[in-house]
Each structure stands twice: as C-alpha cells, then as structure tokens.
C-alpha positions as CSV (number, residue, x, y, z in Angstrom):
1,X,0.0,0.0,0.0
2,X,1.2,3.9,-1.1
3,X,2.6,6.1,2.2
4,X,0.3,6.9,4.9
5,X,-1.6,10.5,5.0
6,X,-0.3,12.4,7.5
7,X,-3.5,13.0,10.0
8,X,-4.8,16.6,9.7
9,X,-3.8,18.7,12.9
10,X,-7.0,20.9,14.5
11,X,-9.7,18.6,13.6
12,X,-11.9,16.4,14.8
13,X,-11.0,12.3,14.0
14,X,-13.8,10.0,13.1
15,X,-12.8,6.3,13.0
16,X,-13.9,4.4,10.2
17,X,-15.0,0.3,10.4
18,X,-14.1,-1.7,7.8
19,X,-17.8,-1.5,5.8
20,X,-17.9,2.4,6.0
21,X,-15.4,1.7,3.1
22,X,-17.5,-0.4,1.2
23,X,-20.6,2.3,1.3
24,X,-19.2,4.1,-2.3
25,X,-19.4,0.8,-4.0
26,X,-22.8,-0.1,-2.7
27,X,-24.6,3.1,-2.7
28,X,-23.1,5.3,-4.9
29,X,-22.2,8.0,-1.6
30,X,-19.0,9.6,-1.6
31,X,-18.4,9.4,2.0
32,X,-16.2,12.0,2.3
33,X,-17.2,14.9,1.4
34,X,-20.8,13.0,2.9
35,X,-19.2,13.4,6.5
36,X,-17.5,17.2,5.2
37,X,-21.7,18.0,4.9
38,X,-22.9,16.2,7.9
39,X,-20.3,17.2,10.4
40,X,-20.0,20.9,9.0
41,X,-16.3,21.0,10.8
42,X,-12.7,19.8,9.4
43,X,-12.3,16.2,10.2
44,X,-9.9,13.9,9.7
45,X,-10.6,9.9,8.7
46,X,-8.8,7.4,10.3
47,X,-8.5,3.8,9.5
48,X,-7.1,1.9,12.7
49,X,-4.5,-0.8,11.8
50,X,-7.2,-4.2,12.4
51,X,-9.5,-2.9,10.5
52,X,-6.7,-2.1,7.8
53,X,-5.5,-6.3,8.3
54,X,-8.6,-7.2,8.2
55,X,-9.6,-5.4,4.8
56,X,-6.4,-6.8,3.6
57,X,-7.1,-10.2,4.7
58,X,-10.7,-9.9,2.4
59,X,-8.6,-8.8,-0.4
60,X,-6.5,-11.4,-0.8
61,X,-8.7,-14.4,0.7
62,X,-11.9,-13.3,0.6
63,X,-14.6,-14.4,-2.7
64,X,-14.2,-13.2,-6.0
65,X,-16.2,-9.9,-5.4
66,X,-15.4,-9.5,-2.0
67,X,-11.8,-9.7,-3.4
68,X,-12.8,-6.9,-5.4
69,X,-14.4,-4.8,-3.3
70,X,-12.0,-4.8,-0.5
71,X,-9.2,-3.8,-2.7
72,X,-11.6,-0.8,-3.6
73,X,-12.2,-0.2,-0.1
74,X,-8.1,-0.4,0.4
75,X,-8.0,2.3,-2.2
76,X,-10.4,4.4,-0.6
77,X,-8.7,4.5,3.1
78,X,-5.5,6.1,1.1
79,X,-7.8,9.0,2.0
80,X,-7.5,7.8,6.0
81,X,-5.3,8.6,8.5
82,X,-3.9,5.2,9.7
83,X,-3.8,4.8,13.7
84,X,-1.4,1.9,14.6
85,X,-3.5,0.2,17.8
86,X,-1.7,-2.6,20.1
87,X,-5.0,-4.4,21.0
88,X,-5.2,-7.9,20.1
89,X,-8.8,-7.9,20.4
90,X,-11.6,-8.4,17.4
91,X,-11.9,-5.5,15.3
92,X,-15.1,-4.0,16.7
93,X,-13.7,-4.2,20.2
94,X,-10.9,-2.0,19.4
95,X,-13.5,0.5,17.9
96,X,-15.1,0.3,21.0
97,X,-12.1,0.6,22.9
98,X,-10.2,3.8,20.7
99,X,-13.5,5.5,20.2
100,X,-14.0,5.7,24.0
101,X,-10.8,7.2,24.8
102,X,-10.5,9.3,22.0
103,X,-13.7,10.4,22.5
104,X,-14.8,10.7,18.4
105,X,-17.6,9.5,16.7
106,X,-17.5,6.1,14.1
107,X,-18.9,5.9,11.1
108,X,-20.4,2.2,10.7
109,X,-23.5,0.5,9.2
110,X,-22.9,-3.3,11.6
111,X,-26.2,-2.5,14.0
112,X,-24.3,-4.6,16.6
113,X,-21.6,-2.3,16.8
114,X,-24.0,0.9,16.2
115,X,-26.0,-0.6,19.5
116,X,-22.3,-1.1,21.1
117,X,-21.2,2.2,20.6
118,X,-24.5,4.4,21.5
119,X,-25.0,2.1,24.9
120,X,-21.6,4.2,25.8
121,X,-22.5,7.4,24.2
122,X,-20.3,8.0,21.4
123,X,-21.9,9.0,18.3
124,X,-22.6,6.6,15.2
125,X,-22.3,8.0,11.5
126,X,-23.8,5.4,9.1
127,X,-26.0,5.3,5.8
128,X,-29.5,6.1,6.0
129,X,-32.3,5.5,3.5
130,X,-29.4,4.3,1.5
131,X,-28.8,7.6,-0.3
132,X,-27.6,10.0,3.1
133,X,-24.9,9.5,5.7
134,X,-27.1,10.5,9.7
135,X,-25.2,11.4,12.9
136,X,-26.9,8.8,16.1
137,X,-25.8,11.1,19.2
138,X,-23.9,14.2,19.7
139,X,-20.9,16.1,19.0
C-alpha cells in the first residue's frame, strides 16, 4: 500500500469500520465529502490498523467480489489517517475501545456495533435511506 496520510492537525478524528469503506461501491455516496456536509467541521478519517488487516485479509482471501471490493475499499482509506493500535482484540472491540478514549464518533453501518457504541454514548455515522450518511448522538 502507497505512504500513509499524515492526520490533519486541528480537527476532529472520526474512526472508520471496515464497511464504512465499502458504502461508495454499494450506494453510490461519496463518504467523504458525505461526513464534510454532515459534520459541517474539518475532520480527519482514520483507518485503525485491524480494520486495515482485516480489509487486507478480504482482499486477498476473501470471494471473487469481495476480493474486489476490498481492494476498492483499500484504495479508498489512502484517504484515511492510519492509527497503529496494540489491541489484540476483534476489530469492533478496538472500535469500542479507541472511540471511548479518544472520544470521536465512528462511522459504521454493523447494528451490533452501532448498538455497542451508542450504549456508551459515542456518536454513530452510518447510511441512511441508502442515499444520506445520519449522525446517532452528539458532537
């Protein structure tokens, strides 16, 4: 994968899961300048390193298409910050986990983790009516 983006300094971080990636190829929503709209503030994307493994891990053992779309998806977090986490934990626990102490919202569409993440109070992005990204919670 190209260099890393540099994470943008004065801004706020919202953690992207692994399916917040695949929402361009499924919808047709440019999630980035989506989340520019919705939160109305400079933000900066970041892709934390399990979920980066685990897209990587669908790209080269996943089905055909999954294949395929994960490599899109690997494209598409060039755009991301990349946040090297030590947890050895399943992906959506270190979600859980980074979001709480960092205190930012995620952008996800898994329910389980959506439910996971508003039971502690930290604010869900994810695709409504399949055509709009929706903030679940506050700033």
């Amino acid at each position: 994968m190209t260099a890393e983006r540099k994470p943008i300094k004065n801004s706020m971080r919202v953690i992207l899961d692994s399916n917040a990636l695949f929402v361009p190829l499924q919808f047709k929503i440019d999630i980035f300048e989506e989340l520019k709209k919705l939160l109305g503030v400079s933000f900066d994307p970041v892709l934390l390193s399990p979920i980066k493994q685990e897209l990587e891990t669908l790209a080269s053992q996943g089905p055909p298409q999954m294949r395929k779309n994960a490599s899109c998806a690997l494209k598409l977090a060039e755009n991301c910050s990349l946040a090297r986490v030590e947890y050895e934990a399943p992906p959506d626990d270190v979600i859980v986990k980074t979001a709480c102490e960092w205190r930012c919202p995620v952008f996800t569409n898994d329910k389980q983790l959506r439910k996971r993440l508003r039971d502690i109070n930290v604010p869900v992005i994810y695709v409504r009516q399949k055509s709009r990204l929706e903030i679940d919670g506050r700033l």
